[in-house]
Phi, psi and omega in degrees: 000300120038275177289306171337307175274336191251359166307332216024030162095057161243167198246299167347276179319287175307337153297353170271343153335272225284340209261334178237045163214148208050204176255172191030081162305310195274346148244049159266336200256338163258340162288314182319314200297342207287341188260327167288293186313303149352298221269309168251031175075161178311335179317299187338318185242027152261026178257165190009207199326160165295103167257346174292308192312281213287025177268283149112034186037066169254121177245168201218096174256174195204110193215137160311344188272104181317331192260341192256024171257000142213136193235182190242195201255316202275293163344289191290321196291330199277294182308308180285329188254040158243325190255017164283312177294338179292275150038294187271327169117012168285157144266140190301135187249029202329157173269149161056081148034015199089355167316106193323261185283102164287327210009067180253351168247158179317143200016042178260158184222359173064044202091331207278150200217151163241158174238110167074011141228166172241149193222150196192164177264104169244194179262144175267182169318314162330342186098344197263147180267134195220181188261154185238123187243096164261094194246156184264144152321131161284137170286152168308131180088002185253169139214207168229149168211165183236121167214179210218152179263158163213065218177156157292133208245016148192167186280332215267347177276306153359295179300331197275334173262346163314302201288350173308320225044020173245068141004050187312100172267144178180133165259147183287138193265346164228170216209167164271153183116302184282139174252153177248137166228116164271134133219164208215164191220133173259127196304168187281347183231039156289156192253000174193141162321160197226173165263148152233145204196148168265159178241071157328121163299091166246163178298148193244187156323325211244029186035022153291133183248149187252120138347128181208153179230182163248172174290155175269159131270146205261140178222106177301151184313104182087002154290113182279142189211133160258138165258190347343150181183130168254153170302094172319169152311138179226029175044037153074057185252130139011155120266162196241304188201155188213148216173161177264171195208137172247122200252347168183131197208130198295300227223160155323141180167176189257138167257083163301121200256096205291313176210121151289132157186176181240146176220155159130176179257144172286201186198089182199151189262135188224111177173162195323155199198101173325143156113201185246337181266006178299300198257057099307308186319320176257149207281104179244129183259022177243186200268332205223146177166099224208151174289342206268009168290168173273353198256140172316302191224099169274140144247126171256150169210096181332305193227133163090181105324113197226149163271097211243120198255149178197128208082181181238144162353320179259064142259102186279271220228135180180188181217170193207142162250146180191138143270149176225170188219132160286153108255120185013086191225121177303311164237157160192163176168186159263166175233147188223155162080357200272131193249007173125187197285018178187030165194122191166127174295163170193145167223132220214125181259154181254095159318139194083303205251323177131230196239153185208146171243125192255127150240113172292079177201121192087351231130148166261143190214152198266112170247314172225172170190139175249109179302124171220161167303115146240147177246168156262139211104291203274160194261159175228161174252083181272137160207164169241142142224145186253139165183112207083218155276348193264159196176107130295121170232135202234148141221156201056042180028070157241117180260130197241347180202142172206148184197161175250160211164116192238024185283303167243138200254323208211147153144177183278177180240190218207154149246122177251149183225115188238115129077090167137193164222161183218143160261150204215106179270332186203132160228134201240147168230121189237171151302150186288324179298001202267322194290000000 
């Protein structure tokens, strides 16, 4: 309050209030901007240093919804303000068809950074606000990119919120299986055509992340071009960041990039991997869950229901395979569809009694259920697939329960745990076409 009054509405001056007076500065120092940014608008922080530039509107958020801990300023922004238009009884309007990265507000870039380039928002010819990729002619062998993370964008940035004791949970929000689509217009007064490709960063063994492209393609001065490229296998590695990569360019010039995004079910394998960020990638919601077991993933859960999450929201209709081994556990099993730690289908063996299709939300509910032998100790071969409203639970590829339920649409999968522990050696997630 302090800084707020005596700030007089400079965004600059009142940080410097807040920033040396009392305790817990630093969300004393985000509430303060969210009541500027309120009261003026983006204007607010466009006095004095640059502060938006080194942000680059990147958030780093810490949520059971797996896929949503990393995101943007725009993305979240987006978000609150569709569900303020339900809410009232509008319809959601997304810019660009919906598009992941839009750049439709002013100096926003969603993340994206350049390497051996600058990047910024401008109107493209079009008239439409696009991200502006400004690059110098290249030497031969060089080349540049703007990518965005979608991923903990190193391991050492990882290590760095562990020694904090604030953990960056979060799963990669792009996956193999999924294509990513651009399109981009290289400006009219580039003096020669370039090359361009999309690229990613993923993690190897050695927790580095490597470069990777699509072939590239040549695009002339005043040309419009769509990219697509789905994603390969990456032997159940991270992706870290995604992005466009100039792979050669005689000369200078702007690449306008009108929109980035991905569609699709992923198609990827999950299990122990040399190096450490393969279990970074999951979110963990259980008391015990650790690399140093022999099976990928033991859960142990003292009390209660717990989750170990993986994946994101633009996950529809798709199917998860998992072996689970019970050991003297009140429930285990998988989860689809999972929106964070009370929202999610699950098909969960019971010892003694059998299998149950789960809906978590609000509350728990039973939507079907069968008796069967189940033990503990022996492994079963669980899958779900979702599609539409209908959710199929098959073990030993046996389909043994199925029921319909239009409550949840979307979302990652999950290994669940009631009270006890269970081992999980493979989780494979495909297309339903796949099955």
């Amino acid at each position: 309050m302090m800084a707020l009054l005596h700030g007089a509405g400079h965004f600059q001056d009142s940080l410097k209030i807040v920033n040396t007076a009392g305790w817990d500065t630093d969300c004393n120092s985000g509430n303060l901007g969210c009541l500027l940014g309120i009261r003026n608008g983006l204007a607010a922080f466009d006095e004095g240093v640059d502060w938006r530039g080194p942000i680059a509107d990147i958030c780093y958020v810490p949520t059971a919804d797996s896929g949503g801990g990393i995101t943007d300023a725009a993305t979240e922004a987006a978000r609150i303000a569709s569900m303020g238009r339900k809410l009232n009884g509008f319809e959601d309007e997304p810019p660009k068809d919906g598009a992941r990265y839009h750049f439709s507000h002013p100096g926003s870039v969603q993340g994206f950074r350049g390497r051996e380039c600058v990047v910024s928002n401008l109107k493209a010819p079009n008239g439409e606000r696009a991200l502006a990729i400004h690059f110098d002619a290249l030497p031969s062998g060089k080349t540049a990119q703007a990518i965005t993370g979608t991923f903990v964008e190193s391991h050492e940035t990882a290590r760095y919120f562990e020694q904090r004791g604030y953990g960056l949970m979060a799963s990669p929000i792009l996956h193999p299986g999924q294509t990513i689509s651009t399109d981009v217009l290289l400006s009219s007064d580039a003096e020669q055509a370039i090359e361009i490709a999309l690229c990613i960063d993923v993690f190897d063994s050695e927790n580095q992340a490597v470069s990777l492209q699509e072939g590239s393609i040549g695009i002339e001065p005043g040309e419009h071009k769509t990219l697509s490229w789905k994603i390969p296998s990456l032997d159940g590695y991270p992706i870290a960041a995604a992005g466009l990569e100039i792979v050669t360019a005689p000369a200078g010039g702007i690449l306008y990039v009108d929109r980035y995004d991905w569609r699709g079910s992923p198609d990827v394998v999950l299990e122990r991997r040399q190096g450490s960020m393969w279990h970074r990638a999951w979110v963990n919601g259980v008391d015990s869950y650790g690399p140093r077991y022999p099976e990928s993933f033991r859960l142990i859960q003292n009390h209660g229901t717990g989750l170990l999450l993986y994946g994101s929201r633009d996950w529809v209709d798709y199917r998860m395979t998992a072996d689970v081994t019970p050991h003297l556990v009140a429930r285990s099993g998988i989860a689809t569809r999972v929106q964070g730690l009370r929202r999610y289908y699950a098909l969960l063996l019971k010892p003694g009694t059998g299998a149950q299709l789960v809906r978590e939300l609000d509350g728990t509910r039973v939507l079907a259920e069968v008796p069967m032998s189940i033990d503990n100790y022996r492994t079963y071969e669980l899958e779900m697939r979702v599609r539409g409203s209908q959710i199929e639970g098959y073990i030993d590829h046996q389909k043994v329960l199925s029921e319909s339920d239009i409550e949840l649409t979307e979302g990652g999968i999950g290994l669940v745990i009631d009270t006890g522990r269970t081992a999980t050696q493979r989780v494979q997630v495909a297309p339903l076409n796949m099955a």
